[in-house]
C-alpha positions in Angstrom: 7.6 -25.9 -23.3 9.1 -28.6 -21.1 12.4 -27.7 -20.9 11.3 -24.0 -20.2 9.1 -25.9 -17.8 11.9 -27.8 -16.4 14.4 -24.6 -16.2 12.0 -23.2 -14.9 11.4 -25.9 -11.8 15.4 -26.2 -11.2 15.2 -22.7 -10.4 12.6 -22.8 -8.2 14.1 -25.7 -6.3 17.2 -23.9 -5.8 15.9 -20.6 -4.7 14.0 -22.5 -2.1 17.4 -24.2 -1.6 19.5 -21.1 -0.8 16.6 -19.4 0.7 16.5 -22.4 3.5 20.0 -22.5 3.9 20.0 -18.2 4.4 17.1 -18.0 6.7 15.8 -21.3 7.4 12.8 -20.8 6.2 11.4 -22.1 3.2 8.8 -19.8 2.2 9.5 -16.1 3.9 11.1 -15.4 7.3 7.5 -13.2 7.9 5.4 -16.5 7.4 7.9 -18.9 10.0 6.8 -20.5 12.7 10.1 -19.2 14.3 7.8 -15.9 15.2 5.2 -15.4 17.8 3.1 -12.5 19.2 3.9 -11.9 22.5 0.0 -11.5 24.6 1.5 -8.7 26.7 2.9 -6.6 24.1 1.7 -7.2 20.5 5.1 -7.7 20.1 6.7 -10.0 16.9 9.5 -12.2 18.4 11.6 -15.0 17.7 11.1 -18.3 19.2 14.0 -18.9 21.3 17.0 -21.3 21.4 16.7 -22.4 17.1 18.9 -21.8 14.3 17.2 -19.5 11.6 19.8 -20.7 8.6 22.7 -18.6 9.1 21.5 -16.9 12.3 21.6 -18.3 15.8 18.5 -17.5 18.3 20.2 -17.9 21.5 18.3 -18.8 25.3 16.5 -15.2 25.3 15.0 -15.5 21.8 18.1 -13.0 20.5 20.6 -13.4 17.5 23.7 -14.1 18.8 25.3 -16.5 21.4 24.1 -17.6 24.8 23.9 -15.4 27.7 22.4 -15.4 31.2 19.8 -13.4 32.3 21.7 -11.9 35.3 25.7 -11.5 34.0 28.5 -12.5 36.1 30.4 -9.8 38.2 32.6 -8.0 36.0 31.0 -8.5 32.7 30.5 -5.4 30.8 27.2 -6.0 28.7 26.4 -3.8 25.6 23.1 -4.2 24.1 22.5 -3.3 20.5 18.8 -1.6 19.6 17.5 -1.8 16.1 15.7 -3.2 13.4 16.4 -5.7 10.3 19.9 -3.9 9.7 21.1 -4.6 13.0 19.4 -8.3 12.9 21.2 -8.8 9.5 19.7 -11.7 8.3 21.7 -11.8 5.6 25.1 -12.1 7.6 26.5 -15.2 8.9 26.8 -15.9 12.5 29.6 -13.9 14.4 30.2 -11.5 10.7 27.2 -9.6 11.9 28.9 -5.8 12.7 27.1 -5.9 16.5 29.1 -9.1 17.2 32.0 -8.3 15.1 32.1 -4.9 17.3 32.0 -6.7 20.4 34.6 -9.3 19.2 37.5 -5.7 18.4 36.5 -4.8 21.9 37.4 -7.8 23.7 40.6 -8.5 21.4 41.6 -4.9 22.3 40.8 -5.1 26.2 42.0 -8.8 26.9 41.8 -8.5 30.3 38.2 -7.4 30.2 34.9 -9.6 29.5 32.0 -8.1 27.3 29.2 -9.8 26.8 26.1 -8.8 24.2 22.2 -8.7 23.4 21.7 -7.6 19.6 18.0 -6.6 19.8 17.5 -5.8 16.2 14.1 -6.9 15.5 12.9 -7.0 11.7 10.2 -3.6 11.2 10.7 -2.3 14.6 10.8 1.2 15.0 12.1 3.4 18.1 8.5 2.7 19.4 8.5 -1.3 19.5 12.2 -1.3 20.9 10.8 1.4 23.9 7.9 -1.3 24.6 10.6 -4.1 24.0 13.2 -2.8 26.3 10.5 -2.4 28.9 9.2 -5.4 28.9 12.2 -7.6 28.5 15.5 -5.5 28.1 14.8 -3.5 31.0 15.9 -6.5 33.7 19.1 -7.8 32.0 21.5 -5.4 33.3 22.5 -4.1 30.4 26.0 -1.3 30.8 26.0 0.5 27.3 23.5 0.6 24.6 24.2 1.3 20.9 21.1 2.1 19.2 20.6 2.3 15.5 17.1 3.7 14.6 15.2 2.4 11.7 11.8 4.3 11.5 12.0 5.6 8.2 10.0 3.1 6.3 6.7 3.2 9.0 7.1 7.0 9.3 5.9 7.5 5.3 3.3 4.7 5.2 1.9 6.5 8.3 2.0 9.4 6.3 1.2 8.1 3.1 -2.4 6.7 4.8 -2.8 10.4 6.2 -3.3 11.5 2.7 -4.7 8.1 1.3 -2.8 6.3 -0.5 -3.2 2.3 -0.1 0.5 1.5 1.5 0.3 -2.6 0.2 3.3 -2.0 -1.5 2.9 -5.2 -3.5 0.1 -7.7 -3.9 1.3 -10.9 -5.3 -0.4 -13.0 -7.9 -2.0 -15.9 -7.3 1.3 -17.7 -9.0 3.3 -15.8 -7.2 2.0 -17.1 -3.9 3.2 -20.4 -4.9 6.6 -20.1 -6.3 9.4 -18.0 -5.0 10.6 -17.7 -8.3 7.6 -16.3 -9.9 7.3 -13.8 -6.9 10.7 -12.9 -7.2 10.5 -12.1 -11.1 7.2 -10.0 -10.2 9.0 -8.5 -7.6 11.6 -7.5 -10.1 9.4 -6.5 -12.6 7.8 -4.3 -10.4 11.0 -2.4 -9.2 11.5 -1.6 -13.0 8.5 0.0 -13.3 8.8 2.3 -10.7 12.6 3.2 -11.6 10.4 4.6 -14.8 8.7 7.2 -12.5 11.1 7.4 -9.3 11.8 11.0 -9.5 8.5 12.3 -10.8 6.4 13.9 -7.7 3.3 13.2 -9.8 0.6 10.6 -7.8 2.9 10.4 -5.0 2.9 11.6 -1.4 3.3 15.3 -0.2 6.2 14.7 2.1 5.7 17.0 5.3 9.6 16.5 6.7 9.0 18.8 10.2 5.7 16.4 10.4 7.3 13.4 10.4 10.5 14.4 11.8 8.8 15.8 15.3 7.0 12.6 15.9 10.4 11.0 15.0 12.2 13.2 17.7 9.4 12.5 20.4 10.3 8.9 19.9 13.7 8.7 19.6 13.8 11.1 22.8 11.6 8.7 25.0 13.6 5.9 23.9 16.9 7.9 24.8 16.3 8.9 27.9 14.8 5.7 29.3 17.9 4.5 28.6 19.8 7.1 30.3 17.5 7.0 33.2 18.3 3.5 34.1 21.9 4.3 34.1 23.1 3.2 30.6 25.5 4.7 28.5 23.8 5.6 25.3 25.3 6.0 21.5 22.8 6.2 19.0 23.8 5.8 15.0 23.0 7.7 12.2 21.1 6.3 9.6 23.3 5.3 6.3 22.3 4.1 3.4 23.6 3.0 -0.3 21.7 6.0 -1.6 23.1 8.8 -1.7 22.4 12.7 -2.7 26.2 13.1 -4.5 24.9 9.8 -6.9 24.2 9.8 -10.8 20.8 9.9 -11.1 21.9 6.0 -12.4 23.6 4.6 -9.7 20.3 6.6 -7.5 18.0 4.3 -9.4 20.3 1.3 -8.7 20.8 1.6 -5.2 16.9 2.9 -4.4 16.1 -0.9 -5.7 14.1 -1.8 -2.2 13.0 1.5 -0.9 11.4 2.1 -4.0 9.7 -1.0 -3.9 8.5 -0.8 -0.2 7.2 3.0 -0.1 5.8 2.9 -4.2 4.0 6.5 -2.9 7.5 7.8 -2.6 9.2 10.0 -5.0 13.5 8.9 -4.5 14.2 12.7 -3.8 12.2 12.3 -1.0 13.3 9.2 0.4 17.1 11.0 -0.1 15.4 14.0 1.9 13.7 11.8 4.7 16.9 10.0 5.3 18.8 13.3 5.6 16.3 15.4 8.1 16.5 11.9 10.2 20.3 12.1 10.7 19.1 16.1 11.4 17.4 14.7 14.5 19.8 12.4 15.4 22.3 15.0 15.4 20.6 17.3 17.8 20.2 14.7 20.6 23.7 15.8 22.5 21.9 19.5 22.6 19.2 18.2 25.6 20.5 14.5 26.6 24.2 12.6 27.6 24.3 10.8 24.6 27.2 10.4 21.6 26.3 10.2 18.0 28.1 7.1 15.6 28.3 8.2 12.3 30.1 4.5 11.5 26.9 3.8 9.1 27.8 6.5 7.0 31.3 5.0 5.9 31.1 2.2 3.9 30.9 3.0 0.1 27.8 2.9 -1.9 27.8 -0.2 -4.0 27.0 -3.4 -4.4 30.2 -4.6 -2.7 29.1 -3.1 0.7 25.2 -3.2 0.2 23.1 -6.2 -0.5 20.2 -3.8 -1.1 19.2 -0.3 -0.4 19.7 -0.1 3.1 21.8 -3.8 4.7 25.2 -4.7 4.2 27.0 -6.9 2.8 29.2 -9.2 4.7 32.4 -6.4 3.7 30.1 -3.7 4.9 29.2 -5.3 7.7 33.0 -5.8 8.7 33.6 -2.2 7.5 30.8 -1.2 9.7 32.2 -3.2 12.9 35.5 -1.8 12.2 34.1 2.2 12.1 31.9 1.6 15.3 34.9 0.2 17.5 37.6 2.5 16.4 34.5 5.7 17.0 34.0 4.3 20.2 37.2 4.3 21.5 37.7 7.8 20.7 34.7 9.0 22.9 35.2 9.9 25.9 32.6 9.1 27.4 32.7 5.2 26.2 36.4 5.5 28.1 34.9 7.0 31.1 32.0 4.2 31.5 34.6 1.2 31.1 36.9 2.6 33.7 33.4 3.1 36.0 33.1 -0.2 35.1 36.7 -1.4 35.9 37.9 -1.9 32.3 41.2 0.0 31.5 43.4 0.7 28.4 46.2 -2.2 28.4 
């Protein structure tokens, strides 16, 4: 019993360890002090000007380096729209693909000075990031917006309360609350379970895609053409993913790991489904607004070498990512045009 005991304390020690060291946080990133609500908004942001572990909160309470509020004559400034897998927690400063994208640009056009805001905000949704860009993206002079949506996860809790079900998708024990490690095992433990019954229909939600999908396309088509409307140059991403509708129903199990944990009331064909009839409305944006579509998400291979979980890269898929986006943009037109607007030309 004590050396279980003690193997069992050296563990928890060190998850706490690497857990401070990732996101500077000892407990979770959701319980930091790092966060406030904004009294205008309602809005969860980061406390600016700290470090966060790996991640650097620069002066506007943003991941990534130090800008000014009003950029210098000739700057071209690109601002990146998202949630947690634009953020990246995960990735180390300057890996991330939003700054790694803006680093190929500015090593391709030397002559030429870019600048950044990644606005990936943990949980937000196309709605947060409209009320977010409004309230504090709106005055920054932003050029060219890259905006990778990430409303999938809020979209079937909403419907999963429509029809009842209790979204907590996990309530921890009372242990659990106090060690990492025993929240972590549970945590595990409770993905294994519902591997058992992830493509069974039975007790879950009735997904209602053209539902869900219209009040995704009202958002996403709000968002879009504020944008547009205030004279930026918008690219919106599709929506990737480790899992995958070509997989084993093995490697489906594997990589479902944390959607399957966060939306329990979801059978994985659906979740597959959802994903797909997203990247549907994505794809239909260029038919009623001057925007370009990014599949660059879409590229990097399914596995544990590119994906940390279901849906955020690795530090290869990150670079992978960076590497896509960049070599996308620079075959769009319309990315050409708006640096030559902007007096950035092709060396």
């Amino acid at each position: 019993m004590g050396l279980t005991l003690g193997m069992f304390l050296v563990g928890e020690i060190g998850l706490r360890l690497v857990q401070f060291a990732k996101f500077g946080v000892e407990e979770s990133v959701e319980k930091s002090s790092a966060f406030y609500v904004d009294d205008v908004t309602g809005l969860r942001l980061i406390n600016p000007n700290r470090q966060l572990g790996q991640v650097r909160i620069n002066n506007l309470g943003y991941r990534g380096p130090d800008i000014p509020e009003r950029k210098s004559n000739g700057v071209i400034r690109i601002l990146f729209l998202g949630s947690s897998t634009t953020y990246e927690a995960n990735i180390t400063e300057g890996k991330n693909w939003p700054h790694m994208t803006v680093n190929l640009l500015s090593k391709f056009y030397p002559d030429c000075r870019f600048d950044f805001i990644n606005a990936g905000q943990p949980g937000f949704g196309t709605k947060t990031l409209l009320t977010l860009y409004n309230s504090r993206l709106k005055s920054l002079d932003v050029d060219i917006a890259i905006l990778l949506p990430g409303d999938i996860n809020q979209d079937l809790d909403w419907l999963a309360a429509e029809q009842g079900f209790d979204t907590r998708h996990y309530q921890p024990s009372a242990l659990a609350s106090l060690s990492i490690l025993w929240a972590k095992l549970e945590k595990n433990f409770r993905i294994i379970e519902l591997q058992r019954s992830a493509f069974s229909h039975a007790g879950k939600l009735r997904l209602d895609l053209e539902l869900i999908q219209g009040r995704f396309r009202d958002r996403l088509q709000r968002l879009t053409d504020t944008l547009l409307e205030d004279g930026l140059t918008v690219f919106v991403a599709q929506i990737g993913s480790q899992l995958r509708r070509n997989q084993t129903p093995e490697k489906q199990l594997q990589a479902a790991n944390t959607n399957l944990f966060y939306m329990p009331h979801v059978a994985l064909p659906d979740l597959i489904a959802t994903r797909e009839g997203y990247n549907e409305v994505i794809a239909e944006l260029p038919d009623y607004n001057s925007v370009d579509i990014l599949h660059s998400t879409l590229l990097p291979p399914a596995d544990r070498n590119h994906y940390t979980d279901t849906m955020h890269f690795t530090a290869r898929g990150s670079a992978l990512m960076a590497d896509a986006t960049f070599k996308e943009l620079m075959a769009l037109p319309r990315f050409q045009q708006r640096l030559q607007q902007l007096g950035c030309t092709t060396p």
